[in-house]
N, C-alpha and C positions, 0 to 999 in steps of 0.2 A: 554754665551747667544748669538744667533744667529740673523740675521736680521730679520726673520720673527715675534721671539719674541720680539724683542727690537720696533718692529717695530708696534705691538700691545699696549704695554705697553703705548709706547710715543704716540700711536695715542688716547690712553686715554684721556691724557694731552691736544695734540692737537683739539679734537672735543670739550672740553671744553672750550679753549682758543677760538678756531674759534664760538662757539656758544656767549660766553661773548662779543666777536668781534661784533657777531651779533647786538649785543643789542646795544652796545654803538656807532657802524655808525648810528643806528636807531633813538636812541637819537642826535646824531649831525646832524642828518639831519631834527629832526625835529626844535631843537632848535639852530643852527647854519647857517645852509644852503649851500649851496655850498661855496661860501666867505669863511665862515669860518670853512670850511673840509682842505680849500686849505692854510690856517693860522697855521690850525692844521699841518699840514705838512711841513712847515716850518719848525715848534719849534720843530718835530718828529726826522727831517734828522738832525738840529743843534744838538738836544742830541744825537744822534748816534755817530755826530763828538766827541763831548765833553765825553762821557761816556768812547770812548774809550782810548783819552787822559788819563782818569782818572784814568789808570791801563797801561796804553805806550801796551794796544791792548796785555796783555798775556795770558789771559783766555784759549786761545785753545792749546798754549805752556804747560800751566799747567795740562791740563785733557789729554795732551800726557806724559809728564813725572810719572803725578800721575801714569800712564798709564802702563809706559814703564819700571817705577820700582816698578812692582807689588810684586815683593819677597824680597823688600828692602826697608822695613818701611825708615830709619832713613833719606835714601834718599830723599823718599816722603814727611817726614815732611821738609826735608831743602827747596826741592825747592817751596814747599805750606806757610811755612815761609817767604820764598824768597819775594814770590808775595807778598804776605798781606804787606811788607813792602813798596816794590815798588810801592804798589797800594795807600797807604796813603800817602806817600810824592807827587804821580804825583796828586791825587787830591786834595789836601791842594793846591796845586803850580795852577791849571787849574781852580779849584773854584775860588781861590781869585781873576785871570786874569778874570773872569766873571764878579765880581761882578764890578770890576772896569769899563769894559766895559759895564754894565747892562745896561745903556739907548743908549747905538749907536746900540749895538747889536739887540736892539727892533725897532727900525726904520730898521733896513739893512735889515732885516729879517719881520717882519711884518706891516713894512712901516707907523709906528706909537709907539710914548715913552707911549702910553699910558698902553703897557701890560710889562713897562721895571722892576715893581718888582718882576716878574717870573723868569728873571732870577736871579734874587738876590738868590732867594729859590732853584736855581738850581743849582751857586757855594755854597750855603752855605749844602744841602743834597748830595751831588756830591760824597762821601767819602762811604755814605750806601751805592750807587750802585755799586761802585767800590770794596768795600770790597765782597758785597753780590755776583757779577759775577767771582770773584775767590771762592768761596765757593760752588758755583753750577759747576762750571769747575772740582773741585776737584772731587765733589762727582762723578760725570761725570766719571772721571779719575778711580775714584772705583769702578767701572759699578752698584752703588746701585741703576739700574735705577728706581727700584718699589717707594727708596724716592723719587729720581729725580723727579719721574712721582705728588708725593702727594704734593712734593713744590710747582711744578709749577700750579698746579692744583686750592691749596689754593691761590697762588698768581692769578691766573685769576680770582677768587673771587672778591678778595679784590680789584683790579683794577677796576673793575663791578660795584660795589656797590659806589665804592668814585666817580666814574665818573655820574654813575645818580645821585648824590648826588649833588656833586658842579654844574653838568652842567642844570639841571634844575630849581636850584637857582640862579646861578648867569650866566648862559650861556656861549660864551665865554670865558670870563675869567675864568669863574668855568672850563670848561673843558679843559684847559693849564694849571688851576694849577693841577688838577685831573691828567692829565696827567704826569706831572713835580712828584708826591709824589705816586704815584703809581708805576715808575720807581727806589723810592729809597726810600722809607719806607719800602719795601717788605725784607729789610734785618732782620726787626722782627721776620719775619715770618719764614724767613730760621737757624733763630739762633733758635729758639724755636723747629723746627722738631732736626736740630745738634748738641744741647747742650749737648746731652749724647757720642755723637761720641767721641771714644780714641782720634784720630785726630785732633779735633776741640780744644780737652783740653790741646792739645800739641802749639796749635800757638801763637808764640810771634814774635814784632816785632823787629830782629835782622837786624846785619852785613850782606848783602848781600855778599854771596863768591864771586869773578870773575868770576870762571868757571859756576855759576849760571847764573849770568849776561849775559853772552856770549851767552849761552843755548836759555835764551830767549830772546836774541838781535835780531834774528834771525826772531823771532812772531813778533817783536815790527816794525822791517822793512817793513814788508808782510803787519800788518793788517795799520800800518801807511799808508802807499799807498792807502792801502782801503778806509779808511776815509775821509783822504784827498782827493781821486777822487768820488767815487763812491756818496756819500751823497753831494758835492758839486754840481757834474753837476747834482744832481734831483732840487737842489736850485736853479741854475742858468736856468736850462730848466723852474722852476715853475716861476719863475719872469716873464721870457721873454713870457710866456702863459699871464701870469699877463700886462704887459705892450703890446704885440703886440696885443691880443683878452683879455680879462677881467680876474677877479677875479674869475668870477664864470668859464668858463671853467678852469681856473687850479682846481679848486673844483671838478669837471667834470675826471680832468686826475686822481687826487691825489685819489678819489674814486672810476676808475678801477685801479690803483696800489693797492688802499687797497682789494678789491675785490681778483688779482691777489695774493697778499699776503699770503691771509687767506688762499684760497684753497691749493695753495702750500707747507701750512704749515705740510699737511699729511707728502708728501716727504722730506722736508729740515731739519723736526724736526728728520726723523730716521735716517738721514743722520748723523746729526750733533751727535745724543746720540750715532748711532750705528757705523758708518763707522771712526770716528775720532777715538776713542782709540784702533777698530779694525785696521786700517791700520797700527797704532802708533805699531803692537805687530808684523806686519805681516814685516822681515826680506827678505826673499826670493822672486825674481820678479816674480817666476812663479807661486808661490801663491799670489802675489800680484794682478796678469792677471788676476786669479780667480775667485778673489774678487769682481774683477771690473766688468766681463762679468757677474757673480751671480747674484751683483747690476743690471744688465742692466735686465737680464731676470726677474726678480721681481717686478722692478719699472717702463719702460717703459710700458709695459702693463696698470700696473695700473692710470701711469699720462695720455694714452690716454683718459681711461673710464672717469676720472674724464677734463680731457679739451672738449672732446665730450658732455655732460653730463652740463658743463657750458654754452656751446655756444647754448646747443639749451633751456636752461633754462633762458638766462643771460633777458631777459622780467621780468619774475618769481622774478629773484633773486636780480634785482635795486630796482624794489617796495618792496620785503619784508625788504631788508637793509635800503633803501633812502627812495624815495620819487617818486612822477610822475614826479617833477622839474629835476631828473635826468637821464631819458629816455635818453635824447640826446647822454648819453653815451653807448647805447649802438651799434652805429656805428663805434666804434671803438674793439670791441673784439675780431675780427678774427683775425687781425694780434697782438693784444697782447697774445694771443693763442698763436697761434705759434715760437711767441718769447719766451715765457713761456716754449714751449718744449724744445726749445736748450739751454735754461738754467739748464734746469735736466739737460738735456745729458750731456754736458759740465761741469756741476758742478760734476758728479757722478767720471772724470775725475781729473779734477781742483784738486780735495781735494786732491789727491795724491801728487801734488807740495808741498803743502803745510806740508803735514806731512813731508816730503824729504827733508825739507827746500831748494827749489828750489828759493832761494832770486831771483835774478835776473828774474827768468821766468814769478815769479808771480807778480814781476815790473810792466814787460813788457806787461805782460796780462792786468792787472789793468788797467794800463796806456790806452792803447789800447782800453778798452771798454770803459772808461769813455770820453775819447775825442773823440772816434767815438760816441757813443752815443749822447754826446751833438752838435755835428757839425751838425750830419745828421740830431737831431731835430730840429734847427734853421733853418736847409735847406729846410725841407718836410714841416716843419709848414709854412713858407712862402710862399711855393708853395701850398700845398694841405686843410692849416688851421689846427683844433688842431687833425684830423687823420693822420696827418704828423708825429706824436710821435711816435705812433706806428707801423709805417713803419721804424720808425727809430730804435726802442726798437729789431723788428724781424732780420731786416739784421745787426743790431750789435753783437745780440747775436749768428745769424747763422755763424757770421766771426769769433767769439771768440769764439764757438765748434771745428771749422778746427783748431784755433791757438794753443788751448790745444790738440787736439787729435796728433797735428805736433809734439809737442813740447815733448807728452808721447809716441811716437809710438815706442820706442826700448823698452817697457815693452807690449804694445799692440800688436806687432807683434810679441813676444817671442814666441819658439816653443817647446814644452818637448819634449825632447831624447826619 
């Protein structure tokens, strides 16, 4: 399956997801308000950290290996066994540390015990997400992306409906927990499409080999960094919007991230279904180079249409998501634009470390964005107010395109004989 099909497929998936997106910013803005969009994103980026804890970050390990031994069933189910085991012991071990810390964790994070039973419900379902994101990796890894496409599709359902649900009943709180069991109840849904899979009827939780372990020690270093960097400094930048200007501008930022999110999700979603287990197969660097300029000429193109497309829309498109309370945002789109760009570009890059397992590089890169990013926003917000983020979001990500393109250029600059 090629990119331009995979990339149909998944954008099925995605315009459904980006439309349920729709509805439910729509809902939290009417019954939350800014406050509590930028509450919501709190408890967003903390399960990000935790979710990936809850599996030591192998998911993308796994839908490369499923990947990489595509003519060698027995392999596939060791290291798809591998995971499921690894994923229950780290979220058993990451839950229980939750639940222990449930009421600091609720003040440090939403600067009040009063929403500290969510996370109780978050160590104690911690184990469905964990199980359920090796199981979509796997399938990932088999390229069945037509199911890939119907899971996901049902699961943006189900998220939909539980979030109007709790959020109009009970409001914030409804929509944390909506959020929290939408993230990990969705494992029903994905056991009910793979019950019949040979594969699925094959997994127990065994002795992890060494050479398994090893294999994917490797993901568990790479996305560890991520987690660690990446979803902290958006906490630590959303407090300091919180404490230096108000609540509601963090609501303000956290609603063009999500805004930025959604639309991106055209490109990141074909990325991640099409380019992970394609590069995972692709041996040779000069088909490697190929791949990469293809990606460029296919998706360049089309991330401009749609960042042009936003910007002279983004009027349009606050009111139909928000509200008029959220205008003020849109003084800040141009340069999350153009931040936005050199993150495609960079990421269409990047992904290649990563299948390479280039530990060290994608440290260094990691590293690198998440403390430029957070310094410069303390620095511009100080100086310019909350448009200083996004001055800070563009020149980080335009410095972490140069650091990846530096760091891949003996494959970008290869020449065929």
């Amino acid at each position: 399956m090629n990119l331009l099909k995979t990339s149909f497929l998944s954008s099925i998936a995605t315009v459904i997801k980006i439309l349920t997106g729709f509805i439910v910013n729509k809902v939290l803005a009417i019954y939350v308000g800014p406050a509590g969009i930028a509450q919501i994103g709190q408890l967003q980026n903390f399960f990000s950290i935790v979710s990936n804890l809850s599996n030591f970050s192998i998911s993308q390990g796994v839908t490369k290996y499923v990947s990489f031994y595509g003519e060698e069933e027995d392999k596939q189910i060791k290291y798809i066994n591998a995971a499921i085991t690894i994923s229950f012991i780290a979220s058993l071990i990451t839950g229980l540390l939750i639940i222990v810390l449930h009421r600091y964790l609720s003040i440090i994070l939403l600067k009040s015990d009063q929403y500290a039973d969510i996370f109780i419900y978050i160590g104690i379902f911690l184990i469905f997400y964990a199980i359920n994101s090796i199981l979509l990796a796997a399938v990932n890894g088999f390229k069945k992306i037509r199911k890939f496409t119907l899971i996901n599709v049902t699961q943006s359902f189900f998220g939909l409906a539980l979030s109007i649900l709790l959020t109009v009943k009970w409001g914030l709180s409804g929509a944390m927990y909506a959020y929290v069991f939408s993230q990990t109840l969705v494992l029903l849904i994905s056991i009910g499409f793979l019950l019949k899979e040979d594969w699925v009827k094959k997994i127990r939780l065994r002795k992890v080999d060494r050479s398994i372990m090893k294999s994917y020690s490797n993901y568990t270093i790479m996305s560890m960094i991520h987690i660690l960097t990446v979803p902290v400094s958006f906490i630590i930048i959303r407090n300091y919007i919180t404490d230096t200007l108000s609540m509601e501008h963090a609501g303000y930022w956290q609603g063009l991230t999500k805004i930025s999110d959604t639309y991106l999700m055209f490109i990141t979603m074909s990325l991640s279904v099409y380019y992970l287990p394609r590069l995972s197969e692709i041996k040779d660097d000069l088909k490697l180079k190929k791949e990469i300029f293809d990606g460029y000429k296919l998706i360049i193109p089309i991330l401009i249409v749609i960042l042009l497309g936003v910007y002279f829309m983004k009027d349009f498109a606050i009111l139909i998501l928000y509200s008029k309370e959220f205008l003020v945002m849109k003084e800040l789109f141009l340069f999350q634009l153009i931040g936005d760009f050199f993150k495609i570009a960079s990421w269409l890059i990047s992904f290649n470390m990563l299948v390479k397992e280039m530990t060290k590089h994608v440290i260094i890169t990691e590293l690198f964005y998440s403390i430029t990013l957070t310094v410069l926003s303390i620095v511009f917000i100080k100086m310019f107010g909350l448009i200083g983020v996004t001055y800070a979001y563009s020149i980080t990500y335009f410095l972490y395109f140069l650091m990846v393109a530096y760091m891949m250029r003996h494959i970008l600059l290869l020449k065929a004989n």
